[in-house]
N, C-alpha and C positions, 0 to 999 in steps of 0.2 A: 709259570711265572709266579714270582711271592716275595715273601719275605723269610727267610728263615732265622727261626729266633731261639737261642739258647738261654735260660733265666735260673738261678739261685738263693734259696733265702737266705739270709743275713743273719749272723749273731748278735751283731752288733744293734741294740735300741733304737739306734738315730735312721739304721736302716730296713727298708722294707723288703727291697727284693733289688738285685744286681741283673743287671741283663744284657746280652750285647744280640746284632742281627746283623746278615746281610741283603741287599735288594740286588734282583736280578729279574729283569724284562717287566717291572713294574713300575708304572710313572705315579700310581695312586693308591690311598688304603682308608679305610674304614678307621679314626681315630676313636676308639671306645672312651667313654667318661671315665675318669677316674678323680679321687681325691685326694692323690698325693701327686707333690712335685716331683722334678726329675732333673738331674744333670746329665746331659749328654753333649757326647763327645761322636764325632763322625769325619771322615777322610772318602774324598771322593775327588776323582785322578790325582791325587798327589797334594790337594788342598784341606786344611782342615779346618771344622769349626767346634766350637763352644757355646751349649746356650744353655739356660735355665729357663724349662719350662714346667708351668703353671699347671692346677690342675683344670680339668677340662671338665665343665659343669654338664654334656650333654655330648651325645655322639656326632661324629663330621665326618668331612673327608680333606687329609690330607697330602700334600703333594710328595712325593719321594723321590728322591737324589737317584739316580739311576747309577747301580754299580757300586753303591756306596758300605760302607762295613759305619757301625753305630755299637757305640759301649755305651750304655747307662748304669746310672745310680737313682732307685727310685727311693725317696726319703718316708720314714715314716710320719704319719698325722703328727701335730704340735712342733716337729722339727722347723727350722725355720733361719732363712738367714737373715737378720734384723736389719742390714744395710740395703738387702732388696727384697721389701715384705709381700710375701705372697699373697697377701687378699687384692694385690696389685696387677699378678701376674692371674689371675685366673680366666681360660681360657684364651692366654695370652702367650708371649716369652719373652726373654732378652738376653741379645748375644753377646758374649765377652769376648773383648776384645785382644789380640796379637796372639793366637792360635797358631802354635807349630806343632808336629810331628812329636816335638820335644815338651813343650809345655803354651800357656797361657797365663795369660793376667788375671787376676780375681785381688778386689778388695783393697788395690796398693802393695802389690805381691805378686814375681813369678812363681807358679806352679806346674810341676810336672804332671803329665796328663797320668792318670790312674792305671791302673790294667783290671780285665774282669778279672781277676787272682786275688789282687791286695786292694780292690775300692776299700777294706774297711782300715786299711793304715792311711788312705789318703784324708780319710774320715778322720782318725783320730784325730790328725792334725788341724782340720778342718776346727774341731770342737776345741784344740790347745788353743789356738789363735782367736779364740771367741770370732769366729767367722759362721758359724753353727750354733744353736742352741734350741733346747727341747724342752716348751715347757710345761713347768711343771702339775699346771692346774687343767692341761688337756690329755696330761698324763697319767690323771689320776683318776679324771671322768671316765676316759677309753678302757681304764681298767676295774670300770663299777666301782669308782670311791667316790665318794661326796666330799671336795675339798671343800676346808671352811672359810668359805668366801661366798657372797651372796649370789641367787641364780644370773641375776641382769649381769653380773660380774663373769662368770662363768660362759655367757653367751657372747658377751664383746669379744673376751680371751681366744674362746674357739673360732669367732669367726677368725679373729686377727692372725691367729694361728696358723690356720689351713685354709681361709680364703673363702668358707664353706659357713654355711649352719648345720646344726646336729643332723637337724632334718636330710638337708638336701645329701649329707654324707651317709646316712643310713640309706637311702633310696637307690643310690649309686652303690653301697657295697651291695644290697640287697640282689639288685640288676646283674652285678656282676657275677658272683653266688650262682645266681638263676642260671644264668648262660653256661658257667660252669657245670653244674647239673644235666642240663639236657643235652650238654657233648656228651657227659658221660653217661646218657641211657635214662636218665631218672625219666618217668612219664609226666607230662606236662601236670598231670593232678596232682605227684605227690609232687612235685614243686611247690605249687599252688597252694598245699596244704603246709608243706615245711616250714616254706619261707613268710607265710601269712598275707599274700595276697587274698583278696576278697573274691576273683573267683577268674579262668581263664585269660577274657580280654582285659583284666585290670596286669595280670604278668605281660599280656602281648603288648600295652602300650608303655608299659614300664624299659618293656626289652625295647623297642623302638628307639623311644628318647635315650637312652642310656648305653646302650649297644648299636644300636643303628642297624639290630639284624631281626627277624623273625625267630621264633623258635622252630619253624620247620627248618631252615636256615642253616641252624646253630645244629639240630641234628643230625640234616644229611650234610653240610659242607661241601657246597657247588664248588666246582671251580669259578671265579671273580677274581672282584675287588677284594686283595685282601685285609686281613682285622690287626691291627694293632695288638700286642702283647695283651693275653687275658689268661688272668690265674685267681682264684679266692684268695685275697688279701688274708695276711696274717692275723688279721687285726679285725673284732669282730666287734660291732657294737651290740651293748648288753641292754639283754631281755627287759629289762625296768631301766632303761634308758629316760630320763625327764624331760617331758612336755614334749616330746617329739610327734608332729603326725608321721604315718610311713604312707598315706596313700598314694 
């Protein structure tokens, strides 16, 4: 039983990573935290939906469409659609409405649904239409620049942005980073060490709230409840990052 999931990263700026899955003999899964939104799209007997969801501050469980095939678009931090702001949507969604096989509504506009091939042409149009935009003062932080604008300025922006504070988005990529690691072998110390946690159980409650999983877990991978898409984000917040705590 699972979910099987295929995912690609993107050239495109505005995007983070494209992904599509299928569910089969699974009615539930582990939603991992993450700090970026998502468009997905999903067809299940012959019905389909549309939603924009949020990102998700802490790990859950959520329900799964039995049968169902899911193509996302996951957007990168600062992206944002200004007609539905996500510091609204967090840990949240909202469905669009007149979803067919063929397209949906968004914005005062039919759209044809995307394919995992060409998400970033549906994208460019996304951003022609000023229906998208990325900006540019949390585009500048994520890439270690100090826009000139003041810090209180800079933290409204961000949260408004991504729904997030600096903080709570470095902990989450951090969580996610970890989990990625001890799939792939790293010993829970040098995690501990890489990633700057202060010493084992401070990684084991980080992985909790933010994975929902153990690192014994994460290492041997029981058969369960499966985990929601998990990959190190492209996008890394830097080392002299301001005023952040990471505990």
């Amino acid at each position: 039983m699972g979910l099987d999931f295929e995912h690609r990263p993107s050239g495109s700026p505005f995007i983070e990573r494209v992904w599509r899955s299928r569910s089969h003999d699974v009615d539930r899964m582990t939603s991992i935290a993450t700090s970026r939104w998502n468009l997905v799209f999903w067809e299940q007997s012959g019905q389909v939906g549309v939603a924009v969801q949020g990102p998700e501050s802490r790990a859950g469980t959520a329900p799964v469409p039995e049968d169902a095939t899911f193509l996302g678009i996951g957007f990168s931090l600062g992206t944002t659609m200004p007609h539905l702001p996500i510091n609204r949507l967090v840990d949240g969604f909202v469905e669009l409405p007149d979803a067919t096989r063929r397209s949906f509504w968004l914005k005062g506009s039919s759209w044809h649904l995307p394919g995992y091939d060409n998400a970033e042409e549906f994208v460019r149009r996304m951003v022609r239409e000023d229906v998208l935009v990325r900006d540019p003062v949390v585009a500048a932080v994520l890439d270690g620049r100090s826009p000139k604008v003041s810090e209180r300025t800079i933290q409204r922006r961000f949260i408004a942005m991504t729904g997030l504070s600096r903080g709570a988005v470095r902990q989450i990529e951090r969580a996610r980073h970890a989990a990625v690691l001890i799939q792939d072998g790293l010993p829970f110390s040098e995690v501990v060490h890489r990633l700057g946690y202060f010493d084992q159980p401070h990684l084991a409650r980080s992985l909790t709230r933010y994975i929902g999983r153990t690192a014994t877990w994460l290492r041997e991978r029981p058969q369960g409840e499966p985990l929601s898409i998990l990959y190190k984000t492209g996008t890394s917040m830097p080392a002299n990052f301001p005023g952040q705590p990471i505990g």
